[in-house]
C-alpha positions in Angstrom: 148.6 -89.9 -165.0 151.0 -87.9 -167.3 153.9 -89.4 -169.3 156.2 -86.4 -168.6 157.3 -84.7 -165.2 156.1 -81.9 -163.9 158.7 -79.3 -163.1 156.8 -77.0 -162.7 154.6 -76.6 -159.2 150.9 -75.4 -159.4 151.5 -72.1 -157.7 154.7 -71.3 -160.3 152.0 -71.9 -163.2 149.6 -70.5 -161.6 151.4 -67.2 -161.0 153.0 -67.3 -164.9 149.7 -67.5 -166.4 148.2 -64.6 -164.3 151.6 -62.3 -165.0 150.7 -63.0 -168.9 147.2 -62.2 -168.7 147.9 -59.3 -166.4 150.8 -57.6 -168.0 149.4 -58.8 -172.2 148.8 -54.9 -173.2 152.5 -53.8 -172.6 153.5 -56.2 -175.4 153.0 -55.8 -178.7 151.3 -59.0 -179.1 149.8 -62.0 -176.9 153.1 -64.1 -178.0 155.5 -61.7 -177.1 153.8 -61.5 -173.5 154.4 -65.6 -173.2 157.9 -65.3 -174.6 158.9 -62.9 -172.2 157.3 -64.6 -169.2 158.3 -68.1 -170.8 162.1 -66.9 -170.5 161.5 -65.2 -166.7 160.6 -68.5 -165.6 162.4 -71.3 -167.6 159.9 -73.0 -169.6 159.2 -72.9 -173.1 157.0 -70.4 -175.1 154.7 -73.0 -175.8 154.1 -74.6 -172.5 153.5 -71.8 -171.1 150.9 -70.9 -173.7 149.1 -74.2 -173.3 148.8 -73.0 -169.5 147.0 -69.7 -170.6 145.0 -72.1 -173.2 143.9 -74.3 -170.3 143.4 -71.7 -167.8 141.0 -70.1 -170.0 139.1 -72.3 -170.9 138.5 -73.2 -167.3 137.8 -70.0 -166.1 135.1 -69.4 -168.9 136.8 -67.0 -171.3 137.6 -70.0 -174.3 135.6 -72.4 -175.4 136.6 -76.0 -174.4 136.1 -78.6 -172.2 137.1 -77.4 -168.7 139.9 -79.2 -166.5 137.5 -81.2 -164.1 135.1 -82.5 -166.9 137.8 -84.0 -168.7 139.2 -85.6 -165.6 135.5 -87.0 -165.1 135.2 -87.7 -168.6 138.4 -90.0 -168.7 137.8 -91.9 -165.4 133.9 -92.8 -166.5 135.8 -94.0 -170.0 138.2 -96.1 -168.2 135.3 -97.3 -166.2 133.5 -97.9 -169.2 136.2 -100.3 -170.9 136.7 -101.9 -167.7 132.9 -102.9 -167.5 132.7 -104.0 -171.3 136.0 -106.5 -170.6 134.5 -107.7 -167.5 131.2 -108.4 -169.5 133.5 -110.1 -172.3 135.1 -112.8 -169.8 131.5 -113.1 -168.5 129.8 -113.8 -171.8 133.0 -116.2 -172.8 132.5 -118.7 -169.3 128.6 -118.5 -169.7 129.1 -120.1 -173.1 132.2 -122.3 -171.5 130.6 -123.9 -169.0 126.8 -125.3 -170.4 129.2 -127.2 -173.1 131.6 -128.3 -170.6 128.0 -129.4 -168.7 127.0 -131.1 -171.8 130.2 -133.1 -172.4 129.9 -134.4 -169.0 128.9 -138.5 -168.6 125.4 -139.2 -166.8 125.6 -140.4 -163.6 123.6 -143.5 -163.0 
């Protein structure tokens, strides 16, 4: 889950990145596109041009690692160290409990 707050909804960032990738030749440069758009819509330059980054690279036209795989990718890694302290605690108490069995008096 992310640190910050969205204030911006999907269809908002949805609709800046497509007016900056749509409307990119009547600037002079890619920048000046995002500053423009950035200003129309009250975010900074740079957020918006992590959105065009990110929508990019989902949609095939950057190289990266696409929206969806990373989500995967961070849930099977949580998963992951998850498993491996589970397995800890599991290893400790199987070495625990034969001592605790051998410290034990007989019964007779």
């Amino acid at each position: 889950m992310s640190k910050t707050t969205n204030k911006f909804s999907p269809e908002v960032r949805t609709r800046a990145v497509r007016m900056v990738l749509e409307h990119g030749g009547d600037y002079p440069s890619r920048w000046a596109a995002v500053v423009s758009v950035s200003q129309k819509i009250g975010c900074s330059a740079h957020t918006l041009n992590d959105w065009v980054k990110k929508a990019e690279v989902d949609g095939g036209r950057r190289a990266g690692v696409p929206s969806d795989v990373a989500e995967k990718l961070k849930a099977l890694e949580r998963e992951n160290r998850e498993l491996r302290q589970a397995n800890e605690i599991l290893r400790k108490a199987s070495a625990y409990f034969p001592q605790a069995e051998l410290d034990r008096p007989l019964k007779r």
